[in-house]
Every structure is written in structure tokens, then in C-alpha cells.
N, C-alpha and C positions, 0 to 999 in steps of 0.2 A: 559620749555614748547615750546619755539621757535625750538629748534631742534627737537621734537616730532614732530610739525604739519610740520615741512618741512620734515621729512619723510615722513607723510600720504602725502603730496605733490607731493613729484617728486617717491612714491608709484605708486599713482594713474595714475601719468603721463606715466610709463614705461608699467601701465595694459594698458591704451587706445593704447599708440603704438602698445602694442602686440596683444592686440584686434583687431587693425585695420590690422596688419601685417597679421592675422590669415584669415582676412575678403577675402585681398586681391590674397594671396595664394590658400585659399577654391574656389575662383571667375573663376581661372584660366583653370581650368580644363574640365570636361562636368561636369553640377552638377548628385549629387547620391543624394541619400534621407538622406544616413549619414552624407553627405557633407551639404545640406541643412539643416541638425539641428542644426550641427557646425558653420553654419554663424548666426543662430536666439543665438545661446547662445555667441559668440563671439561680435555681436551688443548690447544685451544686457551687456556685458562685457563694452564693449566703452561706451555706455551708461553712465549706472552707475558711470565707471572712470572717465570722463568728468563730471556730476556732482561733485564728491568728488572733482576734481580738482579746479573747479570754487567756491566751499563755502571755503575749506580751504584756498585755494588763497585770495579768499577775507578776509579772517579772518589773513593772514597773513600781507596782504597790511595793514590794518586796526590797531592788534591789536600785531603782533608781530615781524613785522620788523620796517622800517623809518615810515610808514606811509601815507597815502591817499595824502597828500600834496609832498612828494619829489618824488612819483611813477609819479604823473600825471602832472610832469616836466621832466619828460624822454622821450624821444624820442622810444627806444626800448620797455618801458613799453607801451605804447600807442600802437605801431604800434602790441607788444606781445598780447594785450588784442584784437585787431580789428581781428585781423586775428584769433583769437580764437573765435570770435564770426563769423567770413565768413565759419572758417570750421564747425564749429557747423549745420552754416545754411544750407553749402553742405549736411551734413552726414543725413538730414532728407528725401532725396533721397531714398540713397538704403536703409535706415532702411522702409520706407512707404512701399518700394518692397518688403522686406526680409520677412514683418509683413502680408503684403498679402498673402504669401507662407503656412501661416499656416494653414487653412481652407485645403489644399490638405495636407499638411503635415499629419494633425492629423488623416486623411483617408488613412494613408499608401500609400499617391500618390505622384509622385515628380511633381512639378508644373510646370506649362506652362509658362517658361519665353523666350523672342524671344532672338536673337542671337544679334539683333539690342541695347534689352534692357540690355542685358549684357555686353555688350560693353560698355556702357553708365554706368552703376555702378560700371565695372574696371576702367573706368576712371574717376569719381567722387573719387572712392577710392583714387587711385594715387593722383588727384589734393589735394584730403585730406592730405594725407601724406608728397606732397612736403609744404603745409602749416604750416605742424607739423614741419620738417627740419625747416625751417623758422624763428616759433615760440623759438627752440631750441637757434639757432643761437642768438636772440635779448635775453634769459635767461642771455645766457653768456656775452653779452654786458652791458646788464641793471646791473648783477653781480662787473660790474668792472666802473659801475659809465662812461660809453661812453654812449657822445649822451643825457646827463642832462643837460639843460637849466636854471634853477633857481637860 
């Protein structure tokens, strides 16, 4: 059962990267209206994979690896979970934007977004993303027992 839910795990993990990769990509460009549906289904993509990530995680921490007590004597675990919760708290940015979009969206309109504010949601994205790097990194640490305390 342990190896099943760390697949839906680092599953989920690889959807949100891609989600986000696709956000960031879609962002670059002048938006189209197709390009605009692409980032509502691609957020909704991050979404969702950010959930699955944070119940089976905890259902991992909890019930199918060490444990709630050896996790929150690590040092990478700790800092893994804070900055999962910072990017989280980023990404409710451009989702707020993205989800504004729809009222023109569904009018066969592309929305009025400034140049100012896109700029600001490529970079939101980006900062998302070097968070994710980040997050990556302290996997692989917490993985090999650096940086436990207990």
C-alpha cells in the first residue's frame, strides 16, 4: 500500500509541475481565447494536483511511512511543508485572475487583462515554480535522513 500511495504522490506532484509549466508558457505570449481556456483548465489541473498532493502526503507522513513524530524533527520536512504552504498561498493570485476571465471567456471574448497585470502573474508563476525547485531539493534531503534532529 506504501508504494501505491507514493505513486499517487509524486503522480500528482509531476501533474502540478506540468500544470504550472503549462500556466507559465500559456502566460508568455499575447493571450488568444484558446490560450485563455488553456490556462483555466491548466489551474484547474494545479489545483486539484496540489490537493491530491497534500491529503496523500499527509496520509503518507501519518500512516505509511516513519511517521508524524520523525517528519517534524527534520529540518527539510519542515521547511518542505512551509514553503508548500507560501506557494499555495502565491498561486491564489493568478488563479483569482484566471477565474475572473470567465464571464468574457464564456461570451466568446478574450478578457481585458493589463500588461501591468501580466506581468505580475508571470511572475507570481515563476516565484511558484522556483518554490517548487526548492521543495524538490529538501524531498531529496528529507529522502536520505539530512537535516533530522531527533
Amino acid at each position: 500500500m506504501s508504494a501505491l500511495f507514493a505513486f499517487v504522490h509524486h503522480g500528482a506532484a509531476f501533474a502540478l509541475v506540468s500544470a504550472l509549466v503549462s500556466e507559465r508558457i500559456l502566460t508568455r505570449e499575447e493571450l488568444t481565447l484558446r490560450d485563455a481556456w488553456r490556462i483555466l483548465s491548466a489551474d484547474r489541473i494545479y489545483g486539484i494536483a496540489a490537493g491530491v498532493v497534500l491529503v496523500v502526503g499527509a496520509l503518507r507522513v501519518e500512516f505509511f511511512e516513519k511517521g508524524s513524530q520523525y517528519y517534524l524533527h527534520s529540518v527539510p520536512f519542515i521547511t518542505k511543508i512551509s514553503l508548500f504552504a507560501i506557494v499555495g498561498l502565491l498561486s491564489i493570485y493568478p488563479t483569482r485572475e484566471f477565474l475572473s476571465w470567465r464571464p468574457a471567456l464564456n461570451r466568446g471574448e478574450l478578457p481585458a487583462v493589463s500588461e501591468e497585470k501580466m506581468n505580475r502573474m508571470r511572475l507570481v508563476i515563476l516565484v511558484e515554480l522556483a518554490g517548487i525547485a526548492v521543495i524538490i531539493l529538501c524531498a531529496a534531503l528529507m529522502a536520505r535522513g539530512i537535516g533530522f534532529f531527533g
